[in-house]
N, C-alpha and C positions, 0 to 999 in steps of 0.2 A: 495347379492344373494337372489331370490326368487323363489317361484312355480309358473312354469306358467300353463297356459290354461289343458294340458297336464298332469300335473302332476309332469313333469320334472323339474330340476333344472334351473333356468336363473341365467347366470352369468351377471349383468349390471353392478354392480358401480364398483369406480375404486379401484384398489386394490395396495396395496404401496408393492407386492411380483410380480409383473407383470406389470413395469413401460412401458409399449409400445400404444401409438397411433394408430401404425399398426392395430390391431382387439381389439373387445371388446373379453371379456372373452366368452361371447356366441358364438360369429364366432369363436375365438379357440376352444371352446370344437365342434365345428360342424368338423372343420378340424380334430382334434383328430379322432372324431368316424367315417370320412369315412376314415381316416387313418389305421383305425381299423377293415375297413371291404376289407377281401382278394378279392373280383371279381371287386372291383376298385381303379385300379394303377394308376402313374401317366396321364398317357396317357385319361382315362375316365374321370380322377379327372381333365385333363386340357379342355374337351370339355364339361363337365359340368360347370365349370366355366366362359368360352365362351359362352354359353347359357344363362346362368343365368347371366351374365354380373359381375360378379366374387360375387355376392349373393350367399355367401356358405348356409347360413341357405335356402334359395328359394331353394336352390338344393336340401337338403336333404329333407325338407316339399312336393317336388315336386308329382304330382300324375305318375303313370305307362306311361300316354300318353304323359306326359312332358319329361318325362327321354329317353322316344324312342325318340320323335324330338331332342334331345340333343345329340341322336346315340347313346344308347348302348342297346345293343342286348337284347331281350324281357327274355333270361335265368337268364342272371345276373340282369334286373332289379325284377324277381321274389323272388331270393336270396336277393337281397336288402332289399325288401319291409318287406319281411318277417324278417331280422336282425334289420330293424327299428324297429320294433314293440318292440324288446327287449332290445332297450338301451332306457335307462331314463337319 
């Protein structure tokens, strides 16, 4: 684990409490917090991942005009943008 750019935590190396291939611990904590955010269910979380070509961290880093070409309505990505601001 380190700090990245942001300030946030990077989860990279591997860890022997979370033996899986499938993500690094980064992409899971990225699924965690839009898990975690109500105005995107599975349905938004799946055409954001179509977008971003299943780049979960690309999706949540994304700017305002990327999230609307990805389809989601200009309210909830205001609501978004604004709950990013407050997970680290």
């Amino acid at each position: 684990m380190r700090t990245g750019k942001s300030g946030g935590l990077v989860f990279d190396v591997p860890a022997p409490y979370y033996p899986s291939d499938a993500l690094s611990l980064d992409e899971l904590a990225h699924w965690v917090a839009f898990s975690r955010f109500p105005g995107i269910g599975p349905k938004r979380f799946q055409k954001l991942l179509t977008f971003f070509d299943s780049d979960v961290i690309a999706a949540w880093q994304a700017e305002s005009n990327q999230l609307s070409e990805a389809g989601i309505d200009q309210k909830t990505i205001e609501k978004f943008v604004a709950h990013r601001k407050t997970v680290t």
